[in-house]
Phi, psi and omega in degrees: 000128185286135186248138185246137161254111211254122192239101189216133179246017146256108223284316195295295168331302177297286177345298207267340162275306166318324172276329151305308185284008184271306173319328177257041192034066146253122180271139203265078197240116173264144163257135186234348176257065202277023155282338183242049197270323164305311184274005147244352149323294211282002190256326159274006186043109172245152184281021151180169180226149159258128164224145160289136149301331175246087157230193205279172180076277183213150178283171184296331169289343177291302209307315161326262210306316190297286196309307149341292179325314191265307188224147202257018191300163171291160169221120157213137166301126186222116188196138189262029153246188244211329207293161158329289182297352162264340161312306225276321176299316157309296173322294181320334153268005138155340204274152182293315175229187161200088199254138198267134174298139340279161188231167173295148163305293195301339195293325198300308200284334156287352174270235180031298200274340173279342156308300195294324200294325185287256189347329129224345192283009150296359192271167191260166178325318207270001168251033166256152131238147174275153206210107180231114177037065149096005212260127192222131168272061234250123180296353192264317170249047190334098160230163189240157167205154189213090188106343177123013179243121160286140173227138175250187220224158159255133186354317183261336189285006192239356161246353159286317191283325209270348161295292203282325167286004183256354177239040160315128187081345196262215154228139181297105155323150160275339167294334184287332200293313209275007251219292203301328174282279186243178201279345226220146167221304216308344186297297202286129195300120196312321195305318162305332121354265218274329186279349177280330177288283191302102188163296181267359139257023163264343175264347186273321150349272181308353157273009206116352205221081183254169210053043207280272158334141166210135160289127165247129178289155201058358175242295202198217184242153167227142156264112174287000000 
């Protein structure tokens, strides 16, 4: 599920795109602290943002330009104002579209969806990664990295992580986990299972991430 981050400080206005896009499975993140609009960025990483330009603190072009620094996400601007040169400043700081308030619903979510698509499901499967607090997965050499430091993972913790980062919030069963492995699970011994999950959160540990997993007993794994 793609997560949009909606940086809008007219509440009525934020409700009803939030609620459209919710309709079209989108997880949904309002920001309401708009002093902390970076440090909400990097703590829900969403595959795009909608901003206002006229917000309380600092306007969307700063927030444009912080978010850039860090991340290459789609951006698009929702702002009633008109003139050219707020156009020509959006993009130039970075954003990606620009839509003038007030607008259609179906126009937003179809630009939004046309952002998302170029950006990633075009992309091919094995240069994707997955990304949880900061944890980034990368399919292409299954390696995991967190701070600028790498680790690489083995065939199986590396089809155990990447299950489970595909279920962010839910629980892994170990029977899907052990699924995931072989073809079979009743041949494998449960143990075999928990020593590759502990094997592969001492290594996520050493990067930096501890309780990155957590066991609910009797039932599986979890990523919060």
């Amino acid at each position: 599920m793609y997560r949009i981050m909606i940086v809008e400080d007219e509440e009525k206005i934020r409700r009803i795109v939030a609620d459209s896009l919710k309709k079209w499975q989108y997880d949904v993140v309002d920001v309401t602290r708009f002093d902390q609009v970076l440090r909400e960025f990097e703590q829900k990483e969403p595959h795009l943002v909608l901003l206002d330009i006229n917000l309380p603190v600092f306007d969307g072009y700063y927030w444009c330009q912080q978010i850039r620094s860090i991340s290459k996400v789609p951006i698009i601007f929702l702002s009633s104002r008109n003139e050219n040169m707020d156009i020509i400043m959006a993009i130039n700081m970075g954003g990606d579209d620009f839509i003038q308030k007030p607008f259609d619903l179906d126009i937003l979510v179809a630009k939004i969806s046309a952002l998302i698509r170029r950006k990633y499901t075009y992309q091919e499967d094995e240069t994707i990664k997955f990304i949880h607090r900061g944890l980034h997965l990368n399919v292409t050499n299954s390696t995991i990295e967190h701070k600028g430091k790498v680790t690489e993972l083995s065939r199986n913790e590396f089809i155990l992580l990447q299950l489970m980062m595909r279920n962010i919030g839910k629980i892994v069963s170990r029977e899907d986990l052990m699924q995931a492995l072989w073809s079979d699970e009743q041949f494998i011994d449960d143990n075999t299972l928990t020593v590759n999950v502990n094997r592969m959160r001492r290594k996520i540990s050493e990067l930096g991430l501890d309780h990155f997993i957590s066991t609910r007993k009797g039932m599986g794994y979890l990523i919060e």
